[in-house]
C-alpha positions in Angstrom: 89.6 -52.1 -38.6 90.1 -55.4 -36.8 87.1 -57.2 -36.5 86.6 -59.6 -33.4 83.9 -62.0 -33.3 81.7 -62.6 -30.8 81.7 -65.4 -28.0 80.4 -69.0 -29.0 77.1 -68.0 -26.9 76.7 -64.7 -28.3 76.6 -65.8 -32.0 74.1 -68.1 -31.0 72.3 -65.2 -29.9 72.6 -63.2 -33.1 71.9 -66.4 -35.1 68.6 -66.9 -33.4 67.9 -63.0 -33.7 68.6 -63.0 -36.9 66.2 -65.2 -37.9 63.9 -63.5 -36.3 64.3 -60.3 -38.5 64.4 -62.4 -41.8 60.6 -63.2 -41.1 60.2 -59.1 -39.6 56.5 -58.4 -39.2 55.1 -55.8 -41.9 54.7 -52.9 -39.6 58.5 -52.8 -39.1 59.0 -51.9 -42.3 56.3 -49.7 -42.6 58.3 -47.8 -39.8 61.5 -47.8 -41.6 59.7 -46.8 -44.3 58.1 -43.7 -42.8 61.8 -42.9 -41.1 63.8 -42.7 -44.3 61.4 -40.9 -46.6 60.3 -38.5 -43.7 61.9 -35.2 -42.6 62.6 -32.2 -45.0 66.0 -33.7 -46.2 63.6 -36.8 -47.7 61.1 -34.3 -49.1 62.5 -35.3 -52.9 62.9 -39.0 -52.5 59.3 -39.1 -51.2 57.6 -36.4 -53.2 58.5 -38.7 -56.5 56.7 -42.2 -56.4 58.8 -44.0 -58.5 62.0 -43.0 -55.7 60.2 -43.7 -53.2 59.1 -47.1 -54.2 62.7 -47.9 -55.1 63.7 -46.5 -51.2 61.1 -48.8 -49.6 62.5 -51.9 -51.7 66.0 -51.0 -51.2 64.8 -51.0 -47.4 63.7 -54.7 -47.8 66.8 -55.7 -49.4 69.0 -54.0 -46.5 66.9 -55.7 -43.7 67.2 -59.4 -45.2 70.8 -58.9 -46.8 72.3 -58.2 -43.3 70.1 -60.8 -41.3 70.4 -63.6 -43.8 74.3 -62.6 -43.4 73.9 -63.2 -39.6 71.9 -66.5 -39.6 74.7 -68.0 -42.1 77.8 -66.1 -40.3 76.6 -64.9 -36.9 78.4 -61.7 -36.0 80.8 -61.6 -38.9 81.6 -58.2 -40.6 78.3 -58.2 -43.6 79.9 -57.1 -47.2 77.7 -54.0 -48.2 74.7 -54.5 -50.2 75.2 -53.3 -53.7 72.4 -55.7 -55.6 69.7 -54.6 -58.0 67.7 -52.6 -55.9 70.7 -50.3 -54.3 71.5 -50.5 -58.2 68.4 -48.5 -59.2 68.6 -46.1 -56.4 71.7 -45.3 -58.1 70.7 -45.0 -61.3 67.4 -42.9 -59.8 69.1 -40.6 -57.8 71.5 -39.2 -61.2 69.2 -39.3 -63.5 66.7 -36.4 -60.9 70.0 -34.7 -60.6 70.6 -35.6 -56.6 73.4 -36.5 -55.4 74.7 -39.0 -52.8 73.4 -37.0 -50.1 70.0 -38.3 -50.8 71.8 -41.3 -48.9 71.2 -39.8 -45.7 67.9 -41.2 -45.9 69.9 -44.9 -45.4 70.8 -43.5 -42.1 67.6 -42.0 -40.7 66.2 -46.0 -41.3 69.4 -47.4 -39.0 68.1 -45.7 -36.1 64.6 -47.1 -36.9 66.0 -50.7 -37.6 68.3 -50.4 -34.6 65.7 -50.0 -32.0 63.8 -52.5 -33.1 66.8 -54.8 -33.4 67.6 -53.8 -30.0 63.7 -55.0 -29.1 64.6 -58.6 -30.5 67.3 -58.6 -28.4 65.8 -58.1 -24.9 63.9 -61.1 -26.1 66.7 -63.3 -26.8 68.5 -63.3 -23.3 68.0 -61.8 -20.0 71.8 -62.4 -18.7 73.3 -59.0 -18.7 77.0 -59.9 -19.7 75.0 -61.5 -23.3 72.6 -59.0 -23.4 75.7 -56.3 -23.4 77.9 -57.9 -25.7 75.0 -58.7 -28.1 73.8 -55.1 -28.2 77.8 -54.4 -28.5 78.6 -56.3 -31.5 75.2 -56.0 -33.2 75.2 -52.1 -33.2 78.7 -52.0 -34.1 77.4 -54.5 -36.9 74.3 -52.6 -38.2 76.6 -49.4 -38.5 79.3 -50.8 -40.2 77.0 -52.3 -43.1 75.0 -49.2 -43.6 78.4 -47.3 -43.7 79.6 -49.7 -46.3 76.6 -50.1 -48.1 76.1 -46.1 -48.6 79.8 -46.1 -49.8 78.9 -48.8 -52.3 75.8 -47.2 -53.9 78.4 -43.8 -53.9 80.7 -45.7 -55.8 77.7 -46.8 -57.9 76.2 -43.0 -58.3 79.7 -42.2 -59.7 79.6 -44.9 -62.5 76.0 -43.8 -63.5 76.9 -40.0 -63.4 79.7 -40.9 -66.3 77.8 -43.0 -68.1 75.1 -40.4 -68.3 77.3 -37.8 -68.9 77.8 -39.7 -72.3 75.6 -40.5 -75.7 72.7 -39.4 -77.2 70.6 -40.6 -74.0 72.4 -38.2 -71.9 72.1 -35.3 -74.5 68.4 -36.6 -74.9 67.9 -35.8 -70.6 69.8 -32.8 -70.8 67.7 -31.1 -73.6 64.5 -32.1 -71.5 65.9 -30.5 -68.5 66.9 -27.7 -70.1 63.6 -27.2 -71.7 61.8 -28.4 -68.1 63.7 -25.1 -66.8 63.3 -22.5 -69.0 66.4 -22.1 -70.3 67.0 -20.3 -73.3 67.8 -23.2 -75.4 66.9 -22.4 -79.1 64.3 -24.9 -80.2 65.6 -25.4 -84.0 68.8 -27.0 -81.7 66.5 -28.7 -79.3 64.8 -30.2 -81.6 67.7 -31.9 -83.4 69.2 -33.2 -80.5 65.9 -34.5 -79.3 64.3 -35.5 -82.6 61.2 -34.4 -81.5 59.3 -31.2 -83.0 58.6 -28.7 -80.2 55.8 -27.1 -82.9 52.6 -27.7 -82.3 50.0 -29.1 -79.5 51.9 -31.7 -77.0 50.6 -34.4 -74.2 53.6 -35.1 -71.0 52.8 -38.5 -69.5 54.4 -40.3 -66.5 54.8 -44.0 -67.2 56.3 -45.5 -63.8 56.1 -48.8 -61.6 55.8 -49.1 -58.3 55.8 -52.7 -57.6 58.6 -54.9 -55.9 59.8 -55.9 -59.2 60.3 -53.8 -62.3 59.5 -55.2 -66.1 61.4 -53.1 -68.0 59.9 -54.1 -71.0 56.1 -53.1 -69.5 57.3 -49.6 -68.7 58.6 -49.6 -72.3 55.7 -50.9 -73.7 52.8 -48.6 -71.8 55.3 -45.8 -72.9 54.5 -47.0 -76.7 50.8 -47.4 -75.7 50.8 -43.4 -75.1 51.9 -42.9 -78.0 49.5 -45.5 -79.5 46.2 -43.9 -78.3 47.3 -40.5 -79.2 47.9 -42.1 -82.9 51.8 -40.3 -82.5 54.4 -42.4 -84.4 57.3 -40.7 -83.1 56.8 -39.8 -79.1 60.1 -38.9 -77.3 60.7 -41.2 -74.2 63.4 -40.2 -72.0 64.6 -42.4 -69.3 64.0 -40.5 -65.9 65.0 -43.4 -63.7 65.5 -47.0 -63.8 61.4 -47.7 -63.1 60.1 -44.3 -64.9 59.8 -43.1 -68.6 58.8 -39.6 -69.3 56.7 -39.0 -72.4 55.8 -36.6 -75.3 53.0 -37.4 -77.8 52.1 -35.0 -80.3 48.2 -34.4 -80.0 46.0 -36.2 -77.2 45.8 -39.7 -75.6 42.4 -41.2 -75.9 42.2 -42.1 -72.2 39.4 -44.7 -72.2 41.7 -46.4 -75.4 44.7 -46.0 -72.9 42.8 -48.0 -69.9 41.9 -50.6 -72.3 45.3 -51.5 -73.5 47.1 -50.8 -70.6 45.6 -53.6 -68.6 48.0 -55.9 -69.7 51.1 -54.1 -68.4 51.4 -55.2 -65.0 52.5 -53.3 -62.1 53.1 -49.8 -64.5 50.5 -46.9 -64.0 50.3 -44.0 -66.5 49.7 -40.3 -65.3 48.6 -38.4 -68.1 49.3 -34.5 -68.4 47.8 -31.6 -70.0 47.7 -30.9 -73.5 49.3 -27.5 -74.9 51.2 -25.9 -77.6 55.0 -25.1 -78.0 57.7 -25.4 -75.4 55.1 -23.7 -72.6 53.2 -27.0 -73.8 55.8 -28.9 -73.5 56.4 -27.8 -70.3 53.1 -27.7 -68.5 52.2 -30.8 -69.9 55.1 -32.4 -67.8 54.2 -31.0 -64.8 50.9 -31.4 -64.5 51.5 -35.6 -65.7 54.3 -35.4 -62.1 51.0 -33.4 -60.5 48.7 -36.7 -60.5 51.6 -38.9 -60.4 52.0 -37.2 -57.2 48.3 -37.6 -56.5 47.5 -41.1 -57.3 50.7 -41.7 -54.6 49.3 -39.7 -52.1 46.2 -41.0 -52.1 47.6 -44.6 -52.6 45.2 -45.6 -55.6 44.2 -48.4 -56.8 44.2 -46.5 -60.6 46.5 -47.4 -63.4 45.6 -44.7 -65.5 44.7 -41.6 -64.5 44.2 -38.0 -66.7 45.1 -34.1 -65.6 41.8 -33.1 -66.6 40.0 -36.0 -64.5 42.0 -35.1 -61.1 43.5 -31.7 -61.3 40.2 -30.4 -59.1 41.1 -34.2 -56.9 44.7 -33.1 -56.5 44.3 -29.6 -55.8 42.1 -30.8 -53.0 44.5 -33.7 -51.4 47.1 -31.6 -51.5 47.0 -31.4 -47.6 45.9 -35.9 -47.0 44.5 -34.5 -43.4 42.7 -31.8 -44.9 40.9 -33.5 -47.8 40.3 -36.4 -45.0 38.2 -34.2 -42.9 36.6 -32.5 -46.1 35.3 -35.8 -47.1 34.4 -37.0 -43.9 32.7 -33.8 -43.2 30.4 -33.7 -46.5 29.8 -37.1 -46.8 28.9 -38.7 -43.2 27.7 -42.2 -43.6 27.9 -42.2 -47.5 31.9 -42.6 -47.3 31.1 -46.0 -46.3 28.1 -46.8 -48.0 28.2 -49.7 -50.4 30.4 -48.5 -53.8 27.4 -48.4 -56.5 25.1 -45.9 -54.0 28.2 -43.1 -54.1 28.5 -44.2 -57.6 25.1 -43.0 -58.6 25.7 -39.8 -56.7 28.6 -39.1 -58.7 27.4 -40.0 -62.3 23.8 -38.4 -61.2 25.5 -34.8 -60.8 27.9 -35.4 -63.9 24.4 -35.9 -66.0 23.3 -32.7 -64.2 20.9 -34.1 -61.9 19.0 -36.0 -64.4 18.2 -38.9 -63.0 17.4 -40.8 -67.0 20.4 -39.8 -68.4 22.4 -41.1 -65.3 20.5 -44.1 -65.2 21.6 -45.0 -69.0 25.5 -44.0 -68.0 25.3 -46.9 -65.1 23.1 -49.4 -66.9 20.4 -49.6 -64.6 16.8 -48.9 -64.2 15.6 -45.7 -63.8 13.5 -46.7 -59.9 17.1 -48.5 -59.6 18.7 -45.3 -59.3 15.8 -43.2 -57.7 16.2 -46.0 -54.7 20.0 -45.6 -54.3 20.3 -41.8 -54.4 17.3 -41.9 -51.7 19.3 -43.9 -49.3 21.9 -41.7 -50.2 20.3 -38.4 -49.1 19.4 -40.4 -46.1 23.2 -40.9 -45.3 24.2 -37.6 -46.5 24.6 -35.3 -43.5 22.5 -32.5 -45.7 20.4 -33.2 -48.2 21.8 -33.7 -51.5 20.1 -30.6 -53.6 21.6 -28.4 -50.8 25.3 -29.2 -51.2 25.6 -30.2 -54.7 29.1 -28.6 -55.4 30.8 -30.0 -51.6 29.4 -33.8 -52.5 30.6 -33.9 -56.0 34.3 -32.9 -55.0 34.2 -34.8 -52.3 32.8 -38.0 -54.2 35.4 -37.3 -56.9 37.8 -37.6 -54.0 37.0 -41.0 -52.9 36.5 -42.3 -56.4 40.4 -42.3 -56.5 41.5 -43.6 -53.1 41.3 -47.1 -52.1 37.8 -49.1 -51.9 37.0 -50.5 -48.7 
């Protein structure tokens, strides 16, 4: 397609606009954020953490490819972004088993990203003949570089599908999968192909990072640390996606060992799930570790670590975000916002059922210490606390995972 640039004036425009959405205010890209991982077509990029922390950095990277493109060539056709983060979506979206329709997701952000283009724009120039051929050239822009750029991470998605399709990594995901979906694999053949025993009492973990950068060699690393604090010295760790591992340790992670040592791995969090026997073990164990993966996302916390038999009661309850919400809001009143170590002593009170020396010795304090803070805590409570003991410790063991302050 011939592509005719814009009038002297007009690049100007796009130049100054441009520049403008280099330095795009945080809440526009929470928006296309929300736009490409909403809607039922999304539902599996944003149900997964690790996808959807690759979608909203590949959202970055779009945004400040194609402006940075304009400032230095003002209304010049933008190549299509195909750098590391379109890369990883790639490599993401194969190994889940999707397929380039997942890419639709690009599209839902254009319209989001085009709107708020078109808002620049109106700021730029209030002669109609500019404003027309600015909006002209600009959409005709914005389309053409998501068209391309979807077609490049396709062209990318077919690479990654043959190269998985080969080696002993690919036979490696394929065995877990098969396993993951009760097919009738026999485990003698699984086992070879995975060389991991299937016998015996397992622990799944999720070791994923959702930061703007990835350290490959931290996700590798905390994946080693599972197996490390479950005293395992041959896990199986199979590459899920290019910012997850998925993990089988024979026996049971110490958790307070894994929080310890996993402090140093910056920007990777650890989902731990339950422990059980055989391939039903092996199984379960997986899904609940993507069940508080899931959870700790949700609830956007601040946890690195986190254990199926600390949150399964946590996730069960934040399944629906409104919901659990009101459910805290409702049992809690003022104590939601009360100073951290007063719903702290609520919490480890109950846990030492309700005896105020032993919960006292779990926080370190004095005894009157802790009398003091759970009074002002029945004083917030909206009922007193030996009325509602069950409702305040679930919903204290909800806010104990979301986000202080």
């Amino acid at each position: 397609m011939l592509w005719e640039p814009p009038s002297p004036r007009v690049r100007e425009l796009i130049r100054q606009g441009a520049e403008l959405a280099v330095r795009a205010p945080e809440e526009w890209l929470r928006e296309i954020d929300v736009a490409t991982l909403s809607g039922p077509h999304n539902k599996e990029l944003a149900d997964d953490p690790a996808l959807a922390a690759a979608t909203r950095r590949a959202n970055r990277s779009n945004l400040l490819f194609w402006a940075a493109a304009n400032v230095q060539a003002p209304g010049l056709r933008v190549p299509p972004n195909v750098g590391p983060p379109q890369v990883d979506i790639a490599r993401d979206l194969v190994r889940r088993g999707l397929n380039e329709t997942a890419l639709d997701a690009y599209r839902a952000g254009q319209a989001v990203a085009l709107r708020l283009w078109t808002e620049i724009c109106f700021g730029l120039t209030s002669d109609l003949a500019e404003l027309r051929e600015l909006l002209l050239v600009t959409t005709h822009s914005i389309a053409a570089f998501v068209d391309d750029t979807i077609a490049g991470v396709a062209e990318q998605i077919a690479r990654e599908r043959e190269e998985l399709t080969s080696g002993s990594h690919a036979e490696r995901l394929e065995t877990v999968s098969l396993l993951l979906d009760g097919a009738p694999i026999p485990a003698a053949r699984a086992e070879q192909r995975l060389g991991y025993r299937l016998a015996g009492e397992h622990t799944a973990a999720v070791v994923w990072s959702d930061g703007a950068e990835t350290d490959l060699a931290a996700l590798d690393r905390s994946a080693e640390l599972v197996a490390a604090a479950a005293a395992d010295s041959r896990p199986l760790v199979v590459l899920a996606g290019a910012a997850t591992r998925w993990v089988w340790v024979h026996g049971r992670p110490d958790p307070e060992e894994l929080r310890a040592r996993a402090g140093a791995a910056a920007g990777v969090r650890i989902a731990v799930g339950s422990t059980g026997a055989g391939v039903g073990g092996f199984r379960r164990g997986h899904l609940d570790a993507l069940a508080v993966q899931r959870m700790l996302a949700r609830l956007a916390s601040p946890q690195r670590v986190a254990t199926h038999d600390e949150v399964e009661l946590v996730a069960l309850l934040t399944a629906e975000p409104k919901d659990a919400e009101h459910f805290v809001r409702r049992v809690l009143g003022a104590l939601e916002g009360a100073e951290p170590e007063v719903a702290e002593a609520v919490r480890v009170f109950i846990a030492a059922q309700c005896n105020a020396s032993h919960a006292a010795a779990r926080l370190y304090v004095h005894r009157n210490t802790l009398l003091r803070r759970l009074a002002r805590a029945d004083r917030l409570l909206p009922r007193p606390l030996a009325e509602n003991v069950v409702e305040v410790a679930a919903a204290l063991e909800v806010l104990r995972w979301r986000p202080h302050g």
